[in-house]
C-alpha positions in Angstrom: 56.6 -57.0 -24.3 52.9 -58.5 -22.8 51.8 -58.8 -26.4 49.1 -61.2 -26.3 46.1 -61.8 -28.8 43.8 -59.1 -26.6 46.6 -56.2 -27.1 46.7 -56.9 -31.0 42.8 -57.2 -31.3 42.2 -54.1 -29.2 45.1 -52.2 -30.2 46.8 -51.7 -26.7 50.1 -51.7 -25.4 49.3 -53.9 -22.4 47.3 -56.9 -21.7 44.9 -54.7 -18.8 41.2 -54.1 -18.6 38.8 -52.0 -16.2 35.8 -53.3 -17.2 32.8 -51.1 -17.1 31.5 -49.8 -13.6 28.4 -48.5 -12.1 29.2 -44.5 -11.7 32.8 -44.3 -11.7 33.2 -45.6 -15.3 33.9 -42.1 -16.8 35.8 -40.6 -19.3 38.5 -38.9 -16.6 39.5 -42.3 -15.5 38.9 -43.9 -19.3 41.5 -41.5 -20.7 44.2 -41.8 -18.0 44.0 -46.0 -19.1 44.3 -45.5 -22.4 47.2 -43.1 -22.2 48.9 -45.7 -19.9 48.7 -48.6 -22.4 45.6 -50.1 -20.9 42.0 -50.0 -22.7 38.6 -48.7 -20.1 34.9 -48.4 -20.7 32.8 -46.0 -20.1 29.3 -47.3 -18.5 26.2 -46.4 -20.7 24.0 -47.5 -18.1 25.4 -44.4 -15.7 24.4 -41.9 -17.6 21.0 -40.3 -17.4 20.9 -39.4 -21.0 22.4 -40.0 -24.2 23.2 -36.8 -25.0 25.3 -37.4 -21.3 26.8 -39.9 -22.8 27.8 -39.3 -26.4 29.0 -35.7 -24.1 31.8 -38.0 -22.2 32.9 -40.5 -25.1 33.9 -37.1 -26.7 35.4 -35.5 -24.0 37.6 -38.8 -23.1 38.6 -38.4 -27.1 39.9 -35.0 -26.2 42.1 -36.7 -23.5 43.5 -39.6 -25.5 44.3 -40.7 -28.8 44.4 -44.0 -27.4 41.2 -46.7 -27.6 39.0 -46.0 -25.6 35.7 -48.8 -24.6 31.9 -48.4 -23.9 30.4 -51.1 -21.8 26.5 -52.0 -22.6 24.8 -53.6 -19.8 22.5 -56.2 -20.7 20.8 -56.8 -17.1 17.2 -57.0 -16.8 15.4 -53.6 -15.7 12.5 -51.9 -13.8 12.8 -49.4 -16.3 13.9 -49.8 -19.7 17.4 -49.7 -20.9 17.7 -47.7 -24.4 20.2 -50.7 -25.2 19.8 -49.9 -29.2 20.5 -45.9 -29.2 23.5 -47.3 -26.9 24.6 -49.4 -30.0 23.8 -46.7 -32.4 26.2 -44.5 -29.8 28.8 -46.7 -30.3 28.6 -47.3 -34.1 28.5 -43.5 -34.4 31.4 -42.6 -32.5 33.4 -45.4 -34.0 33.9 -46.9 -30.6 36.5 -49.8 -31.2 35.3 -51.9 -28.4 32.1 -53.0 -26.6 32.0 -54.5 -23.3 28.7 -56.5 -23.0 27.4 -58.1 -20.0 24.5 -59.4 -17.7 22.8 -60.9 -20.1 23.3 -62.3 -23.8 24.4 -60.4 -26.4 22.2 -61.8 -29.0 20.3 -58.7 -29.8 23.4 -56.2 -30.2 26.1 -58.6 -31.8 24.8 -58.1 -35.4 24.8 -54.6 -35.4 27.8 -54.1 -33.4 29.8 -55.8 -36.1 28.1 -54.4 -38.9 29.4 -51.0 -37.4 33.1 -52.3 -37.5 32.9 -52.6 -33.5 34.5 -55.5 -31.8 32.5 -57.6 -28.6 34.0 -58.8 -24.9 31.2 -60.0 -23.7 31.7 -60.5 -19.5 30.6 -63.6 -17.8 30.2 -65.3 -14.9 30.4 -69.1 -15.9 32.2 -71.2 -18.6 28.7 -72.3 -20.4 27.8 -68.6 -20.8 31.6 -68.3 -22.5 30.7 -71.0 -24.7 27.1 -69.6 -25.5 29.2 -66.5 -26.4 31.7 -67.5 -28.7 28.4 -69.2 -30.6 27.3 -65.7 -31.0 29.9 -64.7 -32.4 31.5 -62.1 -30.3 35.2 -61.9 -30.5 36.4 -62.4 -26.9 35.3 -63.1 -23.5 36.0 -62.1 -20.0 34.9 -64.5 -17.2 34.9 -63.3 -13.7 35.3 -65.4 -10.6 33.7 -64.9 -7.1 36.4 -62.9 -6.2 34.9 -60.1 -8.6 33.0 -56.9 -7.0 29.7 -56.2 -9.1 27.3 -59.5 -9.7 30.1 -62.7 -10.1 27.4 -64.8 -10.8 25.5 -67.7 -9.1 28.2 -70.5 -8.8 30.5 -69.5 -6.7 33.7 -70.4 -8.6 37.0 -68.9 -8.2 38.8 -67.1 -10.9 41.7 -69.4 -10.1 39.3 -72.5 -11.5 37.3 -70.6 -13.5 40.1 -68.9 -16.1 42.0 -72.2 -16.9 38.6 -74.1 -17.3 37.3 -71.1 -19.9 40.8 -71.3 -21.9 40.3 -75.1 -22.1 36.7 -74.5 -23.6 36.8 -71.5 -26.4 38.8 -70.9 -29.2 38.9 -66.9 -29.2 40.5 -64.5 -26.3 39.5 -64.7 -22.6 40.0 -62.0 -20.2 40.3 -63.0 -16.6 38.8 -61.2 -13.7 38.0 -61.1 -10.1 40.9 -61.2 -7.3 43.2 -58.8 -9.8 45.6 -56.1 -8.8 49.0 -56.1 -9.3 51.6 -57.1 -11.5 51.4 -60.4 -10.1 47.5 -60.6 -10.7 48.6 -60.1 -14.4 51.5 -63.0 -14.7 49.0 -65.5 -12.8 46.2 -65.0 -15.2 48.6 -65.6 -18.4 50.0 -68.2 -16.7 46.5 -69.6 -16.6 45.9 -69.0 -19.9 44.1 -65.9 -19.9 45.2 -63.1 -22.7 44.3 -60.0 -20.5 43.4 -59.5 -16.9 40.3 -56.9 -16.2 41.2 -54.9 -12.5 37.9 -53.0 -11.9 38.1 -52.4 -7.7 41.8 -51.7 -8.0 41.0 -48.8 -10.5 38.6 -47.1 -8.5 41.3 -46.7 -5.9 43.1 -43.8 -8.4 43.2 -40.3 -8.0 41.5 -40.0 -11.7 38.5 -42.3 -10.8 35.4 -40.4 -9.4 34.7 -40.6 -5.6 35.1 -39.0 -2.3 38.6 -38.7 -1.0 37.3 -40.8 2.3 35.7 -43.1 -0.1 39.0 -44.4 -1.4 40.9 -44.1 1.8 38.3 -46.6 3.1 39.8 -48.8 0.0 43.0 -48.5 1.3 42.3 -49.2 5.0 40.1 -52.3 3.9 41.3 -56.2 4.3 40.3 -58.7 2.2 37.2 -60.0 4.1 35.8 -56.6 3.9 33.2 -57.6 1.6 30.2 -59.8 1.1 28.8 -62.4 -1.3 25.1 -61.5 -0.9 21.9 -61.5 -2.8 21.9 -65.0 -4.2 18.5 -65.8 -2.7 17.0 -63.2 -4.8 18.9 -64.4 -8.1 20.4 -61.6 -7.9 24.3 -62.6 -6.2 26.6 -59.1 -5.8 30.0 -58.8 -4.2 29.8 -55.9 -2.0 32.0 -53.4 0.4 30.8 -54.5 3.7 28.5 -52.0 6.1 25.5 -52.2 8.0 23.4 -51.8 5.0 24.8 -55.1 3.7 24.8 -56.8 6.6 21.2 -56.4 7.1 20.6 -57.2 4.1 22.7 -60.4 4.7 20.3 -60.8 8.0 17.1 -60.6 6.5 18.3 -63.0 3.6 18.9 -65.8 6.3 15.6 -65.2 7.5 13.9 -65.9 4.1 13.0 -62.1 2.9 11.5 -61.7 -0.1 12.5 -59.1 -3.0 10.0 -56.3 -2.2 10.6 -56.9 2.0 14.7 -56.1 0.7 14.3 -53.2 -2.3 14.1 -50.4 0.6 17.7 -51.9 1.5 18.7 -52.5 -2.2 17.4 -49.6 -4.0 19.5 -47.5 -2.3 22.0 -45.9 -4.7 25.9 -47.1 -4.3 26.7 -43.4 -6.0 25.9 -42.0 -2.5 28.9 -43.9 -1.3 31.0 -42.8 -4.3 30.5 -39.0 -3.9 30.1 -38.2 -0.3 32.5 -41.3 1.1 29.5 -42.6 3.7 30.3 -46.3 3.9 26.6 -46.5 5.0 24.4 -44.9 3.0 24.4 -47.4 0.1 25.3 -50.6 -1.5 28.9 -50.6 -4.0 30.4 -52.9 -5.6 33.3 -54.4 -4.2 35.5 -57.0 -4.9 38.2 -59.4 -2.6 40.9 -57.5 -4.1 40.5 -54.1 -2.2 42.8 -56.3 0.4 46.1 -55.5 -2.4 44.6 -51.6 -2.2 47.3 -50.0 -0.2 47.1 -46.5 -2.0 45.8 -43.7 -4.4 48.2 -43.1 -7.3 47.3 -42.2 -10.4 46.3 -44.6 -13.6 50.1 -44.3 -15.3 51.9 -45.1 -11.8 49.7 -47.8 -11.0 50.0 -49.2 -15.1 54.0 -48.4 -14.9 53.8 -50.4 -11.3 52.0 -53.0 -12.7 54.4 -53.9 -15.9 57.1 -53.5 -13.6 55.6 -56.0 -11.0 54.8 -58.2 -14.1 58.5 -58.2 -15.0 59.6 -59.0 -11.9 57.7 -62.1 -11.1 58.8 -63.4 -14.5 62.3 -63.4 -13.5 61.8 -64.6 -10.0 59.9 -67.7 -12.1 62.7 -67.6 -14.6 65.2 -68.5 -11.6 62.5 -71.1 -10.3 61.8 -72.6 -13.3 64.8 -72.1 -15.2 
């Protein structure tokens, strides 16, 4: 049942991803997926040390048997990013799979494989897919507008962007942005895709770190309640919308530069996360918080999921048939 070429490679029951995300990534909320069929990562770039981190891959292993992911963020930095002692991590706690992304995977994809450690590398575009797949990494996840986080530059819709990626490589692609429900999942296989990656639905879970009020402002929020900002800096975000964002929106439209914005920017989305004050930061946020209508835990959600999957099958079944 949902076996597709994603569940075999990664070694899960069901064809569902949380990709890797900015403070709430953790090994709590990594577990509860893996126990519930699905496969999570844990965010290297989150974690102020290495020790941290290597700390929380173990203590997820003493919640699950289950695979269990570490994503690697390749993004460009103030400071450095200790991007090979997160490889060497990896390697050394036989992590089965790495999610790359922000940049390319060039520099990691050797030694990843070397250490017997398969590579979705997340993109935002189909040429990046393709640039992928020439690297050599084993599947790819491409991410829409719709997506929370940074979707990228062009402005495409998962709902172009999947079908268009499937046409183009020969290995697995993941689809995300706009996913939340079992219907989420049979529209992105129907398009071709071999997994679906949730991220903003996930962080709506009584497992995932944040404030209570945090999340209940997930579950009151409509679809429009976030922005598509950034891109005149190069650096486009999806975001839950507050007056942070919107003045950052304003001073975009007004030609700001970079430094004129970092006072706005630099101000950390983990403040949002732990004390639940919509306006003391920037988080990522995709279009799918509108499907967020409450807090259960990673197994119901899964379980609803699979069952919601199952259903719209047979409703198509009856169309179709």
């Amino acid at each position: 049942m949902l076996e597709t070429r994603i569940t075999k490679m990664f070694g899960i029951k069901y064809p569902i991803v949380c990709g890797g995300m900015f403070w709430v990534g953790r090994a709590e909320l990594v577990a509860a997926l893996a126990n519930a069929g699905g496969l999570g990562f844990l965010t290297a770039a989150t974690y102020p040390t290495i020790e941290e981190l290597r700390d929380d891959i173990r203590k997820a292993r003493d919640l699950t048997d289950k695979p269990i992911g570490l994503n690697i963020n390749l993004f460009a930095s103030v400071r450095p990013r200790p991007v090979e002692k997160w490889v060497e991590v990896a390697v050394e706690e036989k992590i089965p799979v790495v999610e790359t992304s922000g940049s390319s995977p060039a520099a990691v994809v050797e030694a990843l494989h070397k250490g017997g450690v398969k590579i979705m590398h997340k993109v935002p575009g189909v040429r990046y897919a393709l640039s992928a797949e020439r690297l050599g990494v084993d599947a790819v996840c491409v991410v829409g507008c719709e997506a929370g986080g940074s979707p990228g530059m062009d402005e495409v819709t998962t709902l172009v962007m999947v079908p268009v990626a499937v046409d183009a490589v020969r290995i697995p692609v993941v689809a995300g942005g706009g996913f939340a429900d079992g219907r989420g999942l049979v529209a992105a296989l129907a398009l071709g895709a071999d997994a679906v990656l949730m991220g903003t639905r996930f962080m709506a879970t009584k497992e995932c770190r944040g404030h209570p009020a945090f999340k209940e402002w997930m579950v009151a929020a409509a679809e429009t309640d976030t922005v598509y900002c950034m891109k005149s800096i190069n650096n486009p975000s999806r975001l839950a919308k507050n007056t942070v964002v919107e003045k950052v929106v304003e001073m975009e439209k007004r030609g700001a530069t970079l430094e004129e914005m970092l006072p706005l920017i630099g101000r950390q989305g983990v403040d949002v996360v732990d004390t639940g004050g919509m306006e003391n930061g920037l988080v990522g946020m995709g279009q799918s918080v509108g499907l967020v209508h409450d807090v259960p835990t990673v197994k119901e959600l899964v379980d609803r999921i699979v069952e919601e999957a199952l259903s719209a099958r047979e409703r198509l079944d009856k169309i179709i048939g």
